[in-house]
N, C-alpha and C positions, 0 to 999 in steps of 0.2 A: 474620466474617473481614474485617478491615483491606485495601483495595484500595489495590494501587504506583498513585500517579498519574505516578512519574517516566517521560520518554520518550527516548526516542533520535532523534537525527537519523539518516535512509540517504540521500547522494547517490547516483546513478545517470546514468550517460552510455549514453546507446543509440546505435546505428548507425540510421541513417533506412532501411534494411530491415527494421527493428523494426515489426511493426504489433499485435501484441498481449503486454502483460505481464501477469503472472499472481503474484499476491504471495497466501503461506500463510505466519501467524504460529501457531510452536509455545509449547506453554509447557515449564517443566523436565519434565514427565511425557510428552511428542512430541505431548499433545492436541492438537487444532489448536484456536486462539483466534480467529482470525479469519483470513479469506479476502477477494482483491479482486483481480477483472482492470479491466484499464485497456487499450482499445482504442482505435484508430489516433485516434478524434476524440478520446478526453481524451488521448491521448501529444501530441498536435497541440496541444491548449491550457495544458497544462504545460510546454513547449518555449516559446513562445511570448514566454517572459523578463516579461512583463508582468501574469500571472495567477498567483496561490497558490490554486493547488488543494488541498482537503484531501476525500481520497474518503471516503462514510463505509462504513465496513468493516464486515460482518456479522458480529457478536458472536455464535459459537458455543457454547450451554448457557450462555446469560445468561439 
């Protein structure tokens, strides 16, 4: 099976009551592909304007 390497960009603006995000990637079948929360210290160092964070996401049935 031939793997998409294309990506998409998601911006996001949170309110600073924000203290934890929760991201679930579906595929076309609703599987889930991967999953990743991001708590108040990485929302604090991606905010930050000066760091590119890329979290690495747990690859579900890899």
């Amino acid at each position: 099976m031939e793997e998409n390497k294309d990506k998409r960009v998601l911006n996001i603006e949170l309110d600073d009551e924000v203290k934890k995000v929760s991201i679930t990637g579906l595929d076309q079948d609703e599987k889930v592909v991967m999953k990743q929360e991001l708590n108040d210290e990485d929302l604090e160092q991606v905010a930050g304007g000066f760091w590119f964070y890329k979290p690495s996401c747990s690859l579900i049935g890899s």
